[in-house]
Structures are given as C-alpha cells and as structure tokens.
N, CA, C, O and CB atoms as a CASP TS submission, in Angstrom:
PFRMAT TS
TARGET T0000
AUTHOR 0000-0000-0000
METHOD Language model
MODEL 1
PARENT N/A
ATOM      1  N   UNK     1      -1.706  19.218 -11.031  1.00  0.00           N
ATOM      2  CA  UNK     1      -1.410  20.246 -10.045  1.00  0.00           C
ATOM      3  C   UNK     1      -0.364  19.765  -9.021  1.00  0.00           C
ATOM      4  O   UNK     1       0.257  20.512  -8.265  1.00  0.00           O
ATOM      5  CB  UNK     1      -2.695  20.665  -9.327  1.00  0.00           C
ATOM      6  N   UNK     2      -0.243  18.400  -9.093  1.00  0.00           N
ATOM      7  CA  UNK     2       0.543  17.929  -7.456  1.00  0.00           C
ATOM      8  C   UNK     2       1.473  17.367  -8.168  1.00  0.00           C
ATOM      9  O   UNK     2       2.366  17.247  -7.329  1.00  0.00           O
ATOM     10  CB  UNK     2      -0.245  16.751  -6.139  1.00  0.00           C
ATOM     11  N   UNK     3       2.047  16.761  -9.548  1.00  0.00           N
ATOM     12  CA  UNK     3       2.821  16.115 -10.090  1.00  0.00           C
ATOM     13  C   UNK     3       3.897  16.477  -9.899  1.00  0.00           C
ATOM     14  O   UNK     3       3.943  17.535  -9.270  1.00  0.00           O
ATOM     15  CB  UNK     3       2.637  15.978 -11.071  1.00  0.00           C
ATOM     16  N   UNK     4       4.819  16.059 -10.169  1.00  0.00           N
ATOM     17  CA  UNK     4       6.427  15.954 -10.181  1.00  0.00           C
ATOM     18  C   UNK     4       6.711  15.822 -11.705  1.00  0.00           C
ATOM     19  O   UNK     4       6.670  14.875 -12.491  1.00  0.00           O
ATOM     20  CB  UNK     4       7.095  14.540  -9.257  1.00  0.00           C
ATOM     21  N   UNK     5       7.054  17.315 -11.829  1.00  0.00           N
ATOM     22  CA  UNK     5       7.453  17.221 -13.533  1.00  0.00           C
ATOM     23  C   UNK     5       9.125  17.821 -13.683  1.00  0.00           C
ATOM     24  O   UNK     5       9.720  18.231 -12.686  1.00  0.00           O
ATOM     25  CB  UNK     5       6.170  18.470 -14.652  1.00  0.00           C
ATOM     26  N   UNK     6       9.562  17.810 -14.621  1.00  0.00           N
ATOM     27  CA  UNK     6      10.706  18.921 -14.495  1.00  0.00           C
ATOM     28  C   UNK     6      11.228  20.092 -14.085  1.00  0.00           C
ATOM     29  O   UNK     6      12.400  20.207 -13.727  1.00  0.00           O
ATOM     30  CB  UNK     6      10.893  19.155 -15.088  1.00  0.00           C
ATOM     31  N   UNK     7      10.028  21.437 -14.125  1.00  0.00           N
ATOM     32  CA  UNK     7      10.212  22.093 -13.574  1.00  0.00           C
ATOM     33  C   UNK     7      10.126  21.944 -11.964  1.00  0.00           C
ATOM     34  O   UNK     7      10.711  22.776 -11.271  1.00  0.00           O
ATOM     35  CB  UNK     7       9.700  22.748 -14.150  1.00  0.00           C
ATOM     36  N   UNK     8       9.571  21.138 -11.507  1.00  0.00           N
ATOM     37  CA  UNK     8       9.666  21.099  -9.874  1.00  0.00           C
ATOM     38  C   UNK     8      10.697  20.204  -9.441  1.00  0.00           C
ATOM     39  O   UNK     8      11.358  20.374  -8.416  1.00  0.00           O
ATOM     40  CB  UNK     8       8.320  20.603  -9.153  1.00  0.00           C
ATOM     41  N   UNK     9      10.851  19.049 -10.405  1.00  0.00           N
ATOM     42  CA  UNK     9      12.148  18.855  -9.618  1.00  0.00           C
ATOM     43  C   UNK     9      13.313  20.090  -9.610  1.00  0.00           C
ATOM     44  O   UNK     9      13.974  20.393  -8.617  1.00  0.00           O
ATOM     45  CB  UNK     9      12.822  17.548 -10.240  1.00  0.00           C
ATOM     46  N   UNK    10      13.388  20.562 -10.586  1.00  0.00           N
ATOM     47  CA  UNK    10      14.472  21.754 -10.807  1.00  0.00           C
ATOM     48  C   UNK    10      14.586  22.584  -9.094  1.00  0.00           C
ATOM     49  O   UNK    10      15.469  22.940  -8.314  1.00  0.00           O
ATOM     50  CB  UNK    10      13.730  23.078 -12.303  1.00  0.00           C
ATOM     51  N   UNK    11      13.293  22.581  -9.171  1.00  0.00           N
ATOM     52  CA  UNK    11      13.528  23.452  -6.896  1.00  0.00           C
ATOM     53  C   UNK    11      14.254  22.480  -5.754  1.00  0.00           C
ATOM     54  O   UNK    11      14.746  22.866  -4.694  1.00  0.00           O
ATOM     55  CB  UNK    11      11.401  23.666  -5.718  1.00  0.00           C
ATOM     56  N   UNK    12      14.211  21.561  -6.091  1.00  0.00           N
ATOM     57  CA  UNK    12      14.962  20.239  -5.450  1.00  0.00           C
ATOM     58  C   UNK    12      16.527  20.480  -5.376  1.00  0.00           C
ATOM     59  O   UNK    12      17.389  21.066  -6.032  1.00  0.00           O
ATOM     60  CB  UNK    12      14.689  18.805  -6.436  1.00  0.00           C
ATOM     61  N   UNK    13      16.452  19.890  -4.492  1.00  0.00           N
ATOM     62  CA  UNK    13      18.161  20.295  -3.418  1.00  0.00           C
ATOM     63  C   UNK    13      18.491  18.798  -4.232  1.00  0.00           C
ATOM     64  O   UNK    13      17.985  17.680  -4.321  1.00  0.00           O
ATOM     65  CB  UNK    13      18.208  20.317  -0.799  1.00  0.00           C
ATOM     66  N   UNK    14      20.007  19.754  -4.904  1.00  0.00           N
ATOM     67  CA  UNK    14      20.222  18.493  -5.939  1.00  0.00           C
ATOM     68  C   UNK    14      20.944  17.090  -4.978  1.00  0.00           C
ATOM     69  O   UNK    14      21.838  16.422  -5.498  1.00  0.00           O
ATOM     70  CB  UNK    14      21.506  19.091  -7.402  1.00  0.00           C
ATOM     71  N   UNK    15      20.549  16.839  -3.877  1.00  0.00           N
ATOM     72  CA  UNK    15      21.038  15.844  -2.796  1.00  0.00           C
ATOM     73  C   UNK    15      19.411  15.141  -2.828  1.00  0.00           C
ATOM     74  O   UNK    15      19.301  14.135  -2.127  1.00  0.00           O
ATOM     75  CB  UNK    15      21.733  16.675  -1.021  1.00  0.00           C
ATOM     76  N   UNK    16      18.488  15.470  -3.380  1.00  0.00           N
ATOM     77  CA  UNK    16      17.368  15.164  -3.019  1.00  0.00           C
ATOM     78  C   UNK    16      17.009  13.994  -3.949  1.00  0.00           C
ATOM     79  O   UNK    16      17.597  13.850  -5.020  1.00  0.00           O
ATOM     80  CB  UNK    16      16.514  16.305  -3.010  1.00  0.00           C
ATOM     81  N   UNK    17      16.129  13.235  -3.574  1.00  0.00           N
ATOM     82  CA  UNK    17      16.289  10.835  -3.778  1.00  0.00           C
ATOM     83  C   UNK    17      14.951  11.973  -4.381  1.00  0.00           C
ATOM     84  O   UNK    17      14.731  13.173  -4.215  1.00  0.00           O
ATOM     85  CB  UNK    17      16.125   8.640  -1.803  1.00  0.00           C
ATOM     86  N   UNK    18      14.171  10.718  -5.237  1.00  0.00           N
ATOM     87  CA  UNK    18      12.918  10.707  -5.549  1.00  0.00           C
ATOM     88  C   UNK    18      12.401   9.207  -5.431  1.00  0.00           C
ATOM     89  O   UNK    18      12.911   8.192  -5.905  1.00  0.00           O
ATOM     90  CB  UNK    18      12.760  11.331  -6.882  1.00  0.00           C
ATOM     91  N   UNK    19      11.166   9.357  -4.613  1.00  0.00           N
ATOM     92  CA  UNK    19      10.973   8.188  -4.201  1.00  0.00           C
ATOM     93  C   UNK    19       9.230   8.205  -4.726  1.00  0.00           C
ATOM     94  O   UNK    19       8.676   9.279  -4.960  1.00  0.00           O
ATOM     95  CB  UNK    19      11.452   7.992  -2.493  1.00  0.00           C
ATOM     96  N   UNK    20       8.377   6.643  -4.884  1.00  0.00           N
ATOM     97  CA  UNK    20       7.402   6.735  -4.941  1.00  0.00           C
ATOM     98  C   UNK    20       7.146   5.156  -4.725  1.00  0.00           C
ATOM     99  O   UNK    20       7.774   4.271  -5.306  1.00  0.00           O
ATOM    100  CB  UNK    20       7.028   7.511  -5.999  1.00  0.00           C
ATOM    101  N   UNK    21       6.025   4.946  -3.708  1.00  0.00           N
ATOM    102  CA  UNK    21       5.995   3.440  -3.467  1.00  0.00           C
ATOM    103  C   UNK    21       5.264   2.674  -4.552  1.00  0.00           C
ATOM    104  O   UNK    21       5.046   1.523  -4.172  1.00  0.00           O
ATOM    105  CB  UNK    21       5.313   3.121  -2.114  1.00  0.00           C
ATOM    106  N   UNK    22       4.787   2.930  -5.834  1.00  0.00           N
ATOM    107  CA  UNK    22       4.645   2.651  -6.724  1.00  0.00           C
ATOM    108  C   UNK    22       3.188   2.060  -6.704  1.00  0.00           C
ATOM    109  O   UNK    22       2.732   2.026  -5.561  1.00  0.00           O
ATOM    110  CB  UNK    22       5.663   2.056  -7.052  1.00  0.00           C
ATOM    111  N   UNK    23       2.206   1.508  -7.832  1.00  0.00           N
ATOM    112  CA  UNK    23       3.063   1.615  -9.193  1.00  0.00           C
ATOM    113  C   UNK    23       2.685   3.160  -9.087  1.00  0.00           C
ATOM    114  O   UNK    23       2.158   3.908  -8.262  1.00  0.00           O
ATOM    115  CB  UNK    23       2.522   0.594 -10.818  1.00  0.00           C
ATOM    116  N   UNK    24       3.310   3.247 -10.534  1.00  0.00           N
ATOM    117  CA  UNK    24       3.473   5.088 -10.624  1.00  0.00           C
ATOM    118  C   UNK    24       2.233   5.467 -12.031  1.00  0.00           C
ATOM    119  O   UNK    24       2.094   4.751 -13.022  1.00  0.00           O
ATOM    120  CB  UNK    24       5.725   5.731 -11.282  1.00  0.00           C
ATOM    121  N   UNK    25       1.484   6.713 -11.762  1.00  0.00           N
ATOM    122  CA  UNK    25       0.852   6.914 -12.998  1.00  0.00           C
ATOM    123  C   UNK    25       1.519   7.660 -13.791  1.00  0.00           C
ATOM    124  O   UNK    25       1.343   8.855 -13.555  1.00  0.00           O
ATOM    125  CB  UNK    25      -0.311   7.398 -12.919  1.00  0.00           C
ATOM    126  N   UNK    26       2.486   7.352 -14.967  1.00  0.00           N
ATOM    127  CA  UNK    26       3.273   8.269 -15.779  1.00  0.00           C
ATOM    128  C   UNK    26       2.664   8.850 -16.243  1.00  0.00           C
ATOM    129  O   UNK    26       1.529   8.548 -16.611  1.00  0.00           O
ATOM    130  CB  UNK    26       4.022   7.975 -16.582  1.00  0.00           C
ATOM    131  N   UNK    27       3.500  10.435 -16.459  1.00  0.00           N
ATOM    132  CA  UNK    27       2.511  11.851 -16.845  1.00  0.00           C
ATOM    133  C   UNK    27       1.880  12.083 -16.323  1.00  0.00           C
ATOM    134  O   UNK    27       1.449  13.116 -16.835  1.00  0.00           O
ATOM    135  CB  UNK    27       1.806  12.088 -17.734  1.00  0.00           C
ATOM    136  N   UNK    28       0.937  11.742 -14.861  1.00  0.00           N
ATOM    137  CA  UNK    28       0.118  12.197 -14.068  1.00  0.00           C
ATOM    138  C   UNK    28       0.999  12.289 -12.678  1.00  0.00           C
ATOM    139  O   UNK    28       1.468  13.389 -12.387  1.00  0.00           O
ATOM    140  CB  UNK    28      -1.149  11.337 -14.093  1.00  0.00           C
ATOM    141  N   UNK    29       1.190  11.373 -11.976  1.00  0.00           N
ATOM    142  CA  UNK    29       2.178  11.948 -11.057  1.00  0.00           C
ATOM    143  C   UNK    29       3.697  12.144 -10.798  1.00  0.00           C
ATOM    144  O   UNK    29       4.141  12.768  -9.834  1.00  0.00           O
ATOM    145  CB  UNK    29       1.937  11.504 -10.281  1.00  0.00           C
ATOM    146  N   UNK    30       4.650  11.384 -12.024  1.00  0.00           N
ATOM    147  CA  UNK    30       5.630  11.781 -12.165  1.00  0.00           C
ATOM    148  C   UNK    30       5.718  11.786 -13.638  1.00  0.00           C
ATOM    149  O   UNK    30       5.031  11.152 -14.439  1.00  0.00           O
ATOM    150  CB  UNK    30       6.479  11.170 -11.431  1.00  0.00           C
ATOM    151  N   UNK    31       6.642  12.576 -13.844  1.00  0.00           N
ATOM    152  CA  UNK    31       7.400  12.461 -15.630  1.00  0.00           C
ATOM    153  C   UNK    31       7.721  11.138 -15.505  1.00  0.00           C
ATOM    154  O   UNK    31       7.608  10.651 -14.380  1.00  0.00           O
ATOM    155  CB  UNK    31       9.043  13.500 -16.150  1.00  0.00           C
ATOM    156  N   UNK    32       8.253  10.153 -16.782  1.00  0.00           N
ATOM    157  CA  UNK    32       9.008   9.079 -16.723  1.00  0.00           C
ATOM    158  C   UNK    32      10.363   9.562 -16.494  1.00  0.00           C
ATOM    159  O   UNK    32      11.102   9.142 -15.603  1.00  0.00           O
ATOM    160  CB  UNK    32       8.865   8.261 -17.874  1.00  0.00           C
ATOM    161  N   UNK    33      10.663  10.499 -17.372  1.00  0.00           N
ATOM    162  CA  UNK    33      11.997  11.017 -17.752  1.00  0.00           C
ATOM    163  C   UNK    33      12.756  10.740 -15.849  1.00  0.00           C
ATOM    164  O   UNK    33      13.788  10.142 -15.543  1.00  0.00           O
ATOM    165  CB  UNK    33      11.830  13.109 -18.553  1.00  0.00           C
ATOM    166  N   UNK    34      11.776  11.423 -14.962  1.00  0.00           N
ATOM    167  CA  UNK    34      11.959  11.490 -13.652  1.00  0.00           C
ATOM    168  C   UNK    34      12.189  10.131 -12.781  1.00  0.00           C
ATOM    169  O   UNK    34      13.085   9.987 -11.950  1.00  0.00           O
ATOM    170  CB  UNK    34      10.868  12.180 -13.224  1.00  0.00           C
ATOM    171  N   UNK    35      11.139   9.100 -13.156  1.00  0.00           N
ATOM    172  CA  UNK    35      10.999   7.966 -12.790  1.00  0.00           C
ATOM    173  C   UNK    35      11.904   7.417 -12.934  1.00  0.00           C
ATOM    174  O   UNK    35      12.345   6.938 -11.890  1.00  0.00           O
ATOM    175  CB  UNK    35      10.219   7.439 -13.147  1.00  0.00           C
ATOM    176  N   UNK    36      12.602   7.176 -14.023  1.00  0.00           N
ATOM    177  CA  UNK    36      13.459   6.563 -14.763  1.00  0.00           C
ATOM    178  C   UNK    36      15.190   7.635 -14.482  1.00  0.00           C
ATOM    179  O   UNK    36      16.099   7.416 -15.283  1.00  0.00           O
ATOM    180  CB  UNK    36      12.648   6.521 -16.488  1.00  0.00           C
ATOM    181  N   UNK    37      15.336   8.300 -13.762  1.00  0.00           N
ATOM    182  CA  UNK    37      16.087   9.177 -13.650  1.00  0.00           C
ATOM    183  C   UNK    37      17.408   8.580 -12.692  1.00  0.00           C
ATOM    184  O   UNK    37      17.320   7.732 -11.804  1.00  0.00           O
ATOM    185  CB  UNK    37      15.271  10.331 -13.169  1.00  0.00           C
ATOM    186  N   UNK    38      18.436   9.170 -13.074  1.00  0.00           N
ATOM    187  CA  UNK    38      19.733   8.774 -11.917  1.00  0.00           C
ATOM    188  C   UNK    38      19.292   9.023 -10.335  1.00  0.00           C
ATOM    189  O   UNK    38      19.755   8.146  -9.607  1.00  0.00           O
ATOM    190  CB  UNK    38      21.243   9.906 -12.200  1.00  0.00           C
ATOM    191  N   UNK    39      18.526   9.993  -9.663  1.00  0.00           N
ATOM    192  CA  UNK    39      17.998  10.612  -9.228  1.00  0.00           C
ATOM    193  C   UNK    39      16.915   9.780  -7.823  1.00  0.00           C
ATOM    194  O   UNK    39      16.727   9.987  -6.624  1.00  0.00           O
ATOM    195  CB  UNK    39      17.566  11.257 -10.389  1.00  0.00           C
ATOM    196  N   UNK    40      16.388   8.704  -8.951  1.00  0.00           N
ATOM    197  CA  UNK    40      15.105   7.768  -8.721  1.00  0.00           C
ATOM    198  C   UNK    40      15.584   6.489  -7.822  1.00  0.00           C
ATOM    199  O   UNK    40      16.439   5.639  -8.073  1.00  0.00           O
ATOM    200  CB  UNK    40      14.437   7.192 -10.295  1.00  0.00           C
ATOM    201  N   UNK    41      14.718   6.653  -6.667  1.00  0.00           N
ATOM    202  CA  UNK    41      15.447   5.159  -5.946  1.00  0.00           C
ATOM    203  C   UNK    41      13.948   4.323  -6.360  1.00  0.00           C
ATOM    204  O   UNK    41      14.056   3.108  -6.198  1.00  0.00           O
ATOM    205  CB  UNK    41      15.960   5.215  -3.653  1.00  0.00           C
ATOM    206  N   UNK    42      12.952   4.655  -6.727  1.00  0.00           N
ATOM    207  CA  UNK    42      11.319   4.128  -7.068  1.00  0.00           C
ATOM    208  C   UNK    42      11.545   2.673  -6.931  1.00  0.00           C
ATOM    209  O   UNK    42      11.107   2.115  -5.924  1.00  0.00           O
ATOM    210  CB  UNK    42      10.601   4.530  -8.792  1.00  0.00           C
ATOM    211  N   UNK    43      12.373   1.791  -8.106  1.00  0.00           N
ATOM    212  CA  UNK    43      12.503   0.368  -7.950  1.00  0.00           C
ATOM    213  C   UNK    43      13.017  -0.502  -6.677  1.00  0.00           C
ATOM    214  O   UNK    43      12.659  -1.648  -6.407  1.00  0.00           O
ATOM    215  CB  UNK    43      13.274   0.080  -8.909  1.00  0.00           C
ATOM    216  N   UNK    44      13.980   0.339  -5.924  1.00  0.00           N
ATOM    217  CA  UNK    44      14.516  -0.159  -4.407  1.00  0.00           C
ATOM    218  C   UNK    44      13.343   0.229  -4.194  1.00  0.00           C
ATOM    219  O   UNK    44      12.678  -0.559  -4.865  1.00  0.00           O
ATOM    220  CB  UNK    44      15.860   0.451  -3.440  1.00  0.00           C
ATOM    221  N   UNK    45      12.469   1.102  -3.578  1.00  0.00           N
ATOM    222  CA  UNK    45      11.555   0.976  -2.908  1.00  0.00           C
ATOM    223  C   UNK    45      10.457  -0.058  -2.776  1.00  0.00           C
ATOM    224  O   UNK    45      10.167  -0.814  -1.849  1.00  0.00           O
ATOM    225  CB  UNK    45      11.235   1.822  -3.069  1.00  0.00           C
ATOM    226  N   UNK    46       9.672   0.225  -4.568  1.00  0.00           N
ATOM    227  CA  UNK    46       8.903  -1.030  -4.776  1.00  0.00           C
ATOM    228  C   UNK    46       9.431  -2.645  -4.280  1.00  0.00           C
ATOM    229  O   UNK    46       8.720  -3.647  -4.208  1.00  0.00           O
ATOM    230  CB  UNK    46       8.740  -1.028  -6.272  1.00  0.00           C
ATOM    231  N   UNK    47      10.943  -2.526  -3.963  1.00  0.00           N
ATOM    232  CA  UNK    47      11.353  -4.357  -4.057  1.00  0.00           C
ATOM    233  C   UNK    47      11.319  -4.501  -2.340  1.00  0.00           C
ATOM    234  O   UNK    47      10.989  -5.508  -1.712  1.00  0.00           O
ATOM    235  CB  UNK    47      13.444  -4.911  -4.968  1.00  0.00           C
ATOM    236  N   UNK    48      11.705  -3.347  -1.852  1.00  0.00           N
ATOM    237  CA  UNK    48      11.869  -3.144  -0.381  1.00  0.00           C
ATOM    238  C   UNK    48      10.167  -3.207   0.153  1.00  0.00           C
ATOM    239  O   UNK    48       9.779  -3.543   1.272  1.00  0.00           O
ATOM    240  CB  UNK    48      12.764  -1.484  -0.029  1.00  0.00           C
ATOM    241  N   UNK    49       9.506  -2.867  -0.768  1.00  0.00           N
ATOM    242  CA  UNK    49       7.712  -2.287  -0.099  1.00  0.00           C
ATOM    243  C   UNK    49       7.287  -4.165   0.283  1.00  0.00           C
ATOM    244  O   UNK    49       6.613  -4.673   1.178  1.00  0.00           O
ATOM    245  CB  UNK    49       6.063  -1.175  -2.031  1.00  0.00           C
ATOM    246  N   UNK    50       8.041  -4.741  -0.854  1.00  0.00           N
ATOM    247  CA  UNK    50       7.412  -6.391  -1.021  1.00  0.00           C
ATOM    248  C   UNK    50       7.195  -6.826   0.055  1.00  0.00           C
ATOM    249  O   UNK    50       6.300  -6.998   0.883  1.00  0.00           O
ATOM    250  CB  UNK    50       8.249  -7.508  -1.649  1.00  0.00           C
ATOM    251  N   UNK    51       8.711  -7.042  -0.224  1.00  0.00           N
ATOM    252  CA  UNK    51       9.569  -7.527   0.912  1.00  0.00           C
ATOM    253  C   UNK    51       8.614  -7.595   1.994  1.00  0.00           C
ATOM    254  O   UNK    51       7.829  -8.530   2.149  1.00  0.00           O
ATOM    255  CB  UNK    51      10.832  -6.592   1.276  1.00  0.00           C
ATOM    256  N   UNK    52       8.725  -6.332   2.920  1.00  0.00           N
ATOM    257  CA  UNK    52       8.165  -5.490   3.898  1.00  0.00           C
ATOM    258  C   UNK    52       6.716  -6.165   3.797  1.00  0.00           C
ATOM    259  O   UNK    52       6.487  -7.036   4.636  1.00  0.00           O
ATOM    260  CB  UNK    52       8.296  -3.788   3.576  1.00  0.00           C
ATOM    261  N   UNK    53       5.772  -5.885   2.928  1.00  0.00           N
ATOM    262  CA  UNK    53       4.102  -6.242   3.041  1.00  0.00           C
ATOM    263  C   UNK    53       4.343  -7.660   3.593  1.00  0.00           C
ATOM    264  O   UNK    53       3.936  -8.099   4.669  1.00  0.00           O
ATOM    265  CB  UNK    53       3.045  -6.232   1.376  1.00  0.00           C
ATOM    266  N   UNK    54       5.282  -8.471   2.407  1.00  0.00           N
ATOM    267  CA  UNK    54       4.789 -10.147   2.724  1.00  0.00           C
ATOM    268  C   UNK    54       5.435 -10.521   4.321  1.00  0.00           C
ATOM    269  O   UNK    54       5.094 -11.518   4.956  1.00  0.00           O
ATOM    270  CB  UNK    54       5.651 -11.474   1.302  1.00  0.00           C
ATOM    271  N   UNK    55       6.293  -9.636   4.735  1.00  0.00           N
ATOM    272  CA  UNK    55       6.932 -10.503   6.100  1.00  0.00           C
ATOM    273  C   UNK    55       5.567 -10.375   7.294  1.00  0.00           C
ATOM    274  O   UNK    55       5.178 -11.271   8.044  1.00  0.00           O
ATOM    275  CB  UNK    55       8.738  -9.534   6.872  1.00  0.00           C
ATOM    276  N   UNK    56       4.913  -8.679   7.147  1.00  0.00           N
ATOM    277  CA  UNK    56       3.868  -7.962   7.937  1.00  0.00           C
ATOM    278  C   UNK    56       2.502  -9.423   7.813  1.00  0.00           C
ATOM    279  O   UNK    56       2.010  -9.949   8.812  1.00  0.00           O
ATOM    280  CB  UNK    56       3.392  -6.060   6.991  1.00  0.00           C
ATOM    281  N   UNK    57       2.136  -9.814   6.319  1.00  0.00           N
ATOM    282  CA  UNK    57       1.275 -10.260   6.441  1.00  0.00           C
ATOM    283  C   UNK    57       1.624 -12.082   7.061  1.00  0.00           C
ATOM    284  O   UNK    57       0.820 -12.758   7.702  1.00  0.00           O
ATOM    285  CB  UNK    57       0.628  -9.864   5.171  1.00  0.00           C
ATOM    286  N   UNK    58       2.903 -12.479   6.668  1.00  0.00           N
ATOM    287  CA  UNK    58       2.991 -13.687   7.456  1.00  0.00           C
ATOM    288  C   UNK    58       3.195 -13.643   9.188  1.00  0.00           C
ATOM    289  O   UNK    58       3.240 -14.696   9.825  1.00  0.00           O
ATOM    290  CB  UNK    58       4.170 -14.402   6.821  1.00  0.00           C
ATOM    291  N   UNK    59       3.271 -12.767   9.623  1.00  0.00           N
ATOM    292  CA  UNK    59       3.267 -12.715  10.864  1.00  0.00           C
ATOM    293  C   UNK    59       1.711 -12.362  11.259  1.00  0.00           C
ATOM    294  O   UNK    59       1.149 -13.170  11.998  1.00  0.00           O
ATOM    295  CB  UNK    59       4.349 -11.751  11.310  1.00  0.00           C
ATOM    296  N   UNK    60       0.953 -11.167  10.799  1.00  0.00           N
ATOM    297  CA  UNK    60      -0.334 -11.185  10.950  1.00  0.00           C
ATOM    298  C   UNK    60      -0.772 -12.326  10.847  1.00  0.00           C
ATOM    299  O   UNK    60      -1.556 -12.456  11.787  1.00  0.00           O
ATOM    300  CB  UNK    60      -0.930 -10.463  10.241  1.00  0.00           C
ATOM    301  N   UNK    61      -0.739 -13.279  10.244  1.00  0.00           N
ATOM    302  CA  UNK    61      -1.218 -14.775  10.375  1.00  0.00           C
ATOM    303  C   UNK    61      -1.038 -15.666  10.712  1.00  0.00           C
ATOM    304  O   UNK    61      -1.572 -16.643  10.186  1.00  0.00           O
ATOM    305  CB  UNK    61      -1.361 -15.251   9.860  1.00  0.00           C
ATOM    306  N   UNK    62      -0.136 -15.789  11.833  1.00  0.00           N
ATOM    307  CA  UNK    62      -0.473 -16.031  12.606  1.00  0.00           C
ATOM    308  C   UNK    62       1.372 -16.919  12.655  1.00  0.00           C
ATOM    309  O   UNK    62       1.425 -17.862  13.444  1.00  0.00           O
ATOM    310  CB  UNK    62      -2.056 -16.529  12.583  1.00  0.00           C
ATOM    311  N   UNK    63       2.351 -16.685  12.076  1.00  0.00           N
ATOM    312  CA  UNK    63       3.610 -17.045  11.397  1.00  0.00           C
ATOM    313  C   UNK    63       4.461 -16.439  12.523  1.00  0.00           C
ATOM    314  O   UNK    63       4.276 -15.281  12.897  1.00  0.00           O
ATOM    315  CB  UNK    63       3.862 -16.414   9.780  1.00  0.00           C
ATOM    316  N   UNK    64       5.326 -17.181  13.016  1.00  0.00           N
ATOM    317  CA  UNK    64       6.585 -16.925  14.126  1.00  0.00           C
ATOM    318  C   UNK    64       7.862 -16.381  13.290  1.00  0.00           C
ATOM    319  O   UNK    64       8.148 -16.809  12.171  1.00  0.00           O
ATOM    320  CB  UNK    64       7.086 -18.512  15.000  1.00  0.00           C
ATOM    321  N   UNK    65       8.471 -15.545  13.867  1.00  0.00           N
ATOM    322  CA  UNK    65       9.572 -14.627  13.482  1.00  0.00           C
ATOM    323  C   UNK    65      10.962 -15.478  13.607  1.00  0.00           C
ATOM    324  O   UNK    65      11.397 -15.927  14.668  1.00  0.00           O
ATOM    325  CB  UNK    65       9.570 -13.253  14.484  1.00  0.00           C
ATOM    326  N   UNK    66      11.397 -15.575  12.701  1.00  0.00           N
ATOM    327  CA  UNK    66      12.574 -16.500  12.890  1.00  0.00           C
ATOM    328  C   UNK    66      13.380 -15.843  13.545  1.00  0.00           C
ATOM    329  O   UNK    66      13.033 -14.706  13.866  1.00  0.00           O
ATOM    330  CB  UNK    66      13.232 -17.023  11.759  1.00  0.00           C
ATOM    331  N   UNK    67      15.116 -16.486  14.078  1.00  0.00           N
ATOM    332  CA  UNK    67      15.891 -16.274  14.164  1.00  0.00           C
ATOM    333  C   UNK    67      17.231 -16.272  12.852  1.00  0.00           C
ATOM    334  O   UNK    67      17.756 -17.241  12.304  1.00  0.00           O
ATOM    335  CB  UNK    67      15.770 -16.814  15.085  1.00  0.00           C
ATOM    336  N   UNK    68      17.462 -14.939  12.675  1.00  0.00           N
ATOM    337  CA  UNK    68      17.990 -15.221  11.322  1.00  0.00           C
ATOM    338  C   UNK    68      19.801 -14.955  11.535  1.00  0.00           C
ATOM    339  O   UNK    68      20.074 -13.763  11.676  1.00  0.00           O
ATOM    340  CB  UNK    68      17.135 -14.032  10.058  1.00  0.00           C
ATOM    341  N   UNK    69      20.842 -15.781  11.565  1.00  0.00           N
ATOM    342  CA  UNK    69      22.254 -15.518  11.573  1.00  0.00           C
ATOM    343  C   UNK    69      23.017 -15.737  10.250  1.00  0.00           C
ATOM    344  O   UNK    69      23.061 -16.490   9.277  1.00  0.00           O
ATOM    345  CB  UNK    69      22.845 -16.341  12.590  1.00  0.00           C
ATOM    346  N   UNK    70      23.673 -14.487  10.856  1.00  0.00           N
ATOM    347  CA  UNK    70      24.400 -13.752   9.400  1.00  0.00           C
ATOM    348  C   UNK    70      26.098 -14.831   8.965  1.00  0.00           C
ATOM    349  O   UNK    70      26.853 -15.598   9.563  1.00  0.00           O
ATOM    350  CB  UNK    70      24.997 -11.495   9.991  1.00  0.00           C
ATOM    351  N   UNK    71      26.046 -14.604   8.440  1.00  0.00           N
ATOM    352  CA  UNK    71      27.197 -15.492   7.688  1.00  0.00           C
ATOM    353  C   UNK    71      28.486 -14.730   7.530  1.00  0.00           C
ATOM    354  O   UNK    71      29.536 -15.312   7.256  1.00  0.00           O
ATOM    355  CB  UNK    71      26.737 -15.950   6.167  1.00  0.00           C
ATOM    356  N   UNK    72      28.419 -13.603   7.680  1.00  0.00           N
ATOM    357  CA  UNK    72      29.132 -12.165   7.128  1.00  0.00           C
ATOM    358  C   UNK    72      30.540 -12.354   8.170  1.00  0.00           C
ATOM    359  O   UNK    72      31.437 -11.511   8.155  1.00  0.00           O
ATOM    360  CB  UNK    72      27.963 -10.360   7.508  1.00  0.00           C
TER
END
C-alpha cells in the first residue's frame, strides 16, 4: 500500500531524487528497477548515514571533535 513502485513514481516531479536510508526491502518498499534507477541517490545516502552514525557515536563516548584543515 505505501511502496514506491512505477506507477507512483510516474506522479513524481521528474526533478524529484529518490532516497531511502536503507537497507531497502525489494518489492515491498521500493521496486529494484527504482532502487537501482538514474533517479536513486539510496547508495550516497547509505555511505553518508555511516559516516554520520560512527562520528555521533564516537563523540557520544565520550571522543573530542577534532580540528580538521582542508588542503584545498
């Protein structure tokens, strides 16, 4: 009933990302076809979600925030 299949992406403003912080249940909440789509940022997210959890939990424990300078 809540999935993301073809026909609903089809109502989607073709500017519109598909995102899901993963993992994903294929055929239940998205198509693959979708997952796997030009469309799909899913894998940046999942690598970005990591990222994100492990910095949250080394600081929850008690871990000091570096100073980080860019090279650029």
């Amino acid at each position: 009933m809540f999935g993301l299949n073809k026909t609903r992406a089809s109502w989607l403003s073709p500017k519109a990302i598909i995102m899901h912080p993963g993992p994903i249940n294929r055929g239940v909440e998205i198509d693959s076809e979708l997952a796997d789509g030009e469309r799909s940022v899913i894998l940046e997210q999942v690598t970005n979600g990591i990222a994100v959890r492990m910095a949250v939990l080394y600081l929850c424990a008690g871990g000091q925030p570096e100073l980080v300078v860019s090279n650029d």
